[in-house]
N, C-alpha and C positions, 0 to 999 in steps of 0.2 A: 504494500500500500504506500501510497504517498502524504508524507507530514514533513510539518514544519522542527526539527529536531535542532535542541539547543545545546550544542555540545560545552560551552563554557556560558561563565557571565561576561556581558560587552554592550558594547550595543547594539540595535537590532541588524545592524551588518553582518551582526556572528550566527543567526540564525541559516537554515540551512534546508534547503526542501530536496530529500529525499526518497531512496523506497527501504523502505526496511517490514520487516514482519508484521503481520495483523497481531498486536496483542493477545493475548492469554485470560483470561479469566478466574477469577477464586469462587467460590460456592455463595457467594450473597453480590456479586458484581452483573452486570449485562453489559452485554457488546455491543454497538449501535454504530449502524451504518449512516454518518453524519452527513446532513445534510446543509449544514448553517453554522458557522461558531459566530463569538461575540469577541471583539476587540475592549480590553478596560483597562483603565488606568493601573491598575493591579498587574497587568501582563508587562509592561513595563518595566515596571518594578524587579521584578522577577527572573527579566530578560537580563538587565543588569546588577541584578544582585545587590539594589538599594531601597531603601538606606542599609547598610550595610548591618548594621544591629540585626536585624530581620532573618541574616543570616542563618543567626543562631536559634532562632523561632521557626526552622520548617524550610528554610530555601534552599539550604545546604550548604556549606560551610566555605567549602574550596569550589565546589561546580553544582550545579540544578540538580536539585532532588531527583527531578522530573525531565526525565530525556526530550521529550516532546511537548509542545508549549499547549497553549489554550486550554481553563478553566471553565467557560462554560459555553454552552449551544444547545441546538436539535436535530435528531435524526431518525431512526427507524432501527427498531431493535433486532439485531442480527441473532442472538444467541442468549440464554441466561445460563445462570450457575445452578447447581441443582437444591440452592435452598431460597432461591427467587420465587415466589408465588402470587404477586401482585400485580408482576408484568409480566406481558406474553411477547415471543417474536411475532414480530410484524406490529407491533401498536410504534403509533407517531410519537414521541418524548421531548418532552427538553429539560433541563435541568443541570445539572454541575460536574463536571468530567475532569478525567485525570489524561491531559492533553488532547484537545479538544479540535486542533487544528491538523485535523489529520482525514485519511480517508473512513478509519474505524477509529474509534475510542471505548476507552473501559468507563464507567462509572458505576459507583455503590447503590445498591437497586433502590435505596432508600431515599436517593438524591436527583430520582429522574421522576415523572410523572405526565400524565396525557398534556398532548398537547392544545391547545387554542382551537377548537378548529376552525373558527373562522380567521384563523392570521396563517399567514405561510412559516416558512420551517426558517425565514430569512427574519422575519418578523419575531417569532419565538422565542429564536438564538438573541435574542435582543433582551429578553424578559428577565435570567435568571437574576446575574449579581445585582444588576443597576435596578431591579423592578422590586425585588425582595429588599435592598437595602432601602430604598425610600420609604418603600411603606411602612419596615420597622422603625425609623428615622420619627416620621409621622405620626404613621397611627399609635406605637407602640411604646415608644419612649418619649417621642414629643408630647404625647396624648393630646393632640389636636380636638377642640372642639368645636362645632359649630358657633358662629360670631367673633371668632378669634380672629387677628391678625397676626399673620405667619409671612414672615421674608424667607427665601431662599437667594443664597448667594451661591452662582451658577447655576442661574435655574435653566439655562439652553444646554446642558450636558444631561448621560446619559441618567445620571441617579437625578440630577435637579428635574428635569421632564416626567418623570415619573412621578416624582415627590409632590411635585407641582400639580398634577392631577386628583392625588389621592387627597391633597388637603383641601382642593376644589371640592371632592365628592364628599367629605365630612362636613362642609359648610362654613368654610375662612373664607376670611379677607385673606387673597395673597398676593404679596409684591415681590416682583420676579427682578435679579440683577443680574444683567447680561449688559453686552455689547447694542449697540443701536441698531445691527440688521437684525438682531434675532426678535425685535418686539414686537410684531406680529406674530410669530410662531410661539409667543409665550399670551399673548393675547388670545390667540385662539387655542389657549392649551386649558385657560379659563384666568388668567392671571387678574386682576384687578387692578392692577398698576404693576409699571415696567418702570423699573432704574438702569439708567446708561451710567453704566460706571466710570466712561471715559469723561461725561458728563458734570455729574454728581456722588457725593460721598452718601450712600448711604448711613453712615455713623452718625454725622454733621446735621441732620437732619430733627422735626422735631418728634415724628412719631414715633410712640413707641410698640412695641413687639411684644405677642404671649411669646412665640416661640420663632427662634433664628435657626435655619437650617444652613452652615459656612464649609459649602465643597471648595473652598478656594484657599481660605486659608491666608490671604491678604490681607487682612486688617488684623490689631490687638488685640488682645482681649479684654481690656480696658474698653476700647473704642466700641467692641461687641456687645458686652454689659452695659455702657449706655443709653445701647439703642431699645432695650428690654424694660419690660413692665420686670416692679421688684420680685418679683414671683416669678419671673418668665423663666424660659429654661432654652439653652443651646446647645444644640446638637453639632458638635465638632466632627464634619464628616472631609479634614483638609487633606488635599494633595499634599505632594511637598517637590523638590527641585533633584534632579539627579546628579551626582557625584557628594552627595553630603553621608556624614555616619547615622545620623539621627532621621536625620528627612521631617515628615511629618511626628513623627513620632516624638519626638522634642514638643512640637506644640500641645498633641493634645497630653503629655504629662502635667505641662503647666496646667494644661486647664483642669486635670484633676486636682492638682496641688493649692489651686484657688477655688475650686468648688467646695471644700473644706472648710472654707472660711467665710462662703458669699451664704445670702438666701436664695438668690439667681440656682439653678441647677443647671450646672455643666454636665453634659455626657456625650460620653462614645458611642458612636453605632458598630457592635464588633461585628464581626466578621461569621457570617453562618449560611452551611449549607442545608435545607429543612428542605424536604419535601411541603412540612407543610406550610411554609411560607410561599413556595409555588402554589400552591393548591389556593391559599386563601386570596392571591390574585385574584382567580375567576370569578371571587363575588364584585370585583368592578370592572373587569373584564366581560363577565354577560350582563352587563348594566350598562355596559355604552362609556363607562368613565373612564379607564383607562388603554390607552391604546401605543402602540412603541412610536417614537420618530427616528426613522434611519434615513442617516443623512446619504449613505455611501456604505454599495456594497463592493466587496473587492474580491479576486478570486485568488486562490489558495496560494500562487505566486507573486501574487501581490502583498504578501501580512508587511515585509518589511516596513512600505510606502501607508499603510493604513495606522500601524503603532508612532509611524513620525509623524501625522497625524494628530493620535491620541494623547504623546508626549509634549508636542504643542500645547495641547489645553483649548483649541478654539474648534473640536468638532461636535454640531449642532447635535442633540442626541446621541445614538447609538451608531458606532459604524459596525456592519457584519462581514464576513467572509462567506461568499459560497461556494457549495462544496459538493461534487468535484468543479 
């Protein structure tokens, strides 16, 4: 089969499309012949082995855990293990894979589930990390509720467009911070107001916020806490810049180390792969509220030109890779 294999950490130059073997299977995994992966800021990361702390958290130490890259997608299940009894071959999936840009991929049967059907397998591979992390973001630790005002800073990426919707269908006010071409596509995403950040400082401003959702990670946290009702609570969900040790991860320690002492609640949105946080999509997915935006899809020889892209910071939405 053909994948994109990462023999070292580097940058996306070192990545490498190959044929190497159809993966192996263990007795609770399924093999799925993929149709779509999803490009995320996390692949990045990963590609170069930053923030370098991270290392020692799962990425692997001197070279990638994980020979072959991509995290998550959809495709069509080729084979199971023999203690899988939830999914069958042939059913449509997407959900969270251990190298996902490839022609087959393995994932934990726990970690795939039916697909959309009314979205394509391009649209799908769009859902898992960036669609599951908004909504826990939101619904779950922001506890967004109706009549609230809720900012998202990056709201034209792929976790802020999602975020952006589910706080629409819970019943905010939301004000979306993006670039000046993206306000329309955050207008019609349900936003209530668009901030041009080249424009205006959100911080500088006089409203204030239940809850701040910060994919960017450009302002203080001073400057963040400002913009908050005393109560309010932020969701620190920041990128951070490549070749540093800490990266993001410097930031949001501070912000637990001052959530300590504020009444504001700082938190993290960690990192999970649930089945059933796929599954809980579909109740605003067959409700018409949430739907993916892909800006650009690329094909499987293309990942390098789509992650420079992503490491940029200015692609609208989701990009995906189709596959083959």
């Amino acid at each position: 089969m053909k994948a994109i294999v990462q023999a070292k950490f580097g940058s996306p130059e070192t990545l490498q499309l190959l044929d190497i073997e159809v993966p192996e299977i263990a007795e609770d995994e399924v093999l799925v012949r993929m149709q779509a992966a999803s490009l995320n800021p996390a692949d990045w990361h990963i590609v170069r082995g930053e923030p370098r702390v991270a290392r020692l958290m799962g990425l692997g130490l001197t070279r990638p855990k994980n020979r072959v890259a991509g995290i998550d997608g959809a495709g069509i299940v080729e084979a199971i293990g023999t203690n899988v009894q939830d999914v069958r071959v042939g059913d449509e999936v997407f959900g969270f894979f251990q190298g996902s840009f490839a022609e087959f991929a393995v994932a934990e049967a726990g970690k795939v589930t039916q697909k959309p059907a009314q979205f394509t397998f391009q649209q799908a591979a769009a859902l898992p990390i960036a669609a599951t992390t908004g909504m826990r973001g939101i619904r779950d630790i922001g506890e967004v509720q109706a009549g609230q005002r809720v900012l998202i800073n990056g709201a034209a990426g792929g976790v802020g467009t999602f975020a952006l919707q589910i706080a629409v269908a819970l019943g905010a006010e939301v004000s979306g911070v993006s670039s000046a071409r993206n306000g329309d596509l955050l207008r019609s995403l349900g936003a209530a107001h668009v901030i041009d950040y080249a424009a205006e400082d959100f911080t500088l401003g006089s409203t204030k916020y239940h809850v701040i959702l910060d994919n960017t990670g450009n302002h203080p946290l001073g400057s963040l806490r400002r913009t908050m009702v005393t109560d309010g609570i932020l969701l620190v969900n920041s990128g951070g810049s490549p070749g540093t040790v800490f990266g993001p991860i410097a930031f949001m320690a501070s912000a637990m180390a001052v959530n300590v002492v504020v009444r504001q609640r700082l938190r993290l949105i960690p990192t999970r792969e649930s089945r059933d946080d796929l599954r809980a999509l579909d109740e605003y997915i067959d409700a018409g509220q949430l739907a993916p935006v892909v800006d650009k899809t690329y094909a499987l020889t293309e990942v390098v030109e789509g992650l420079r892209v992503v490491e940029g910071g200015h692609a609208r939405g989701k990009l995906v890779i189709a596959i083959p």
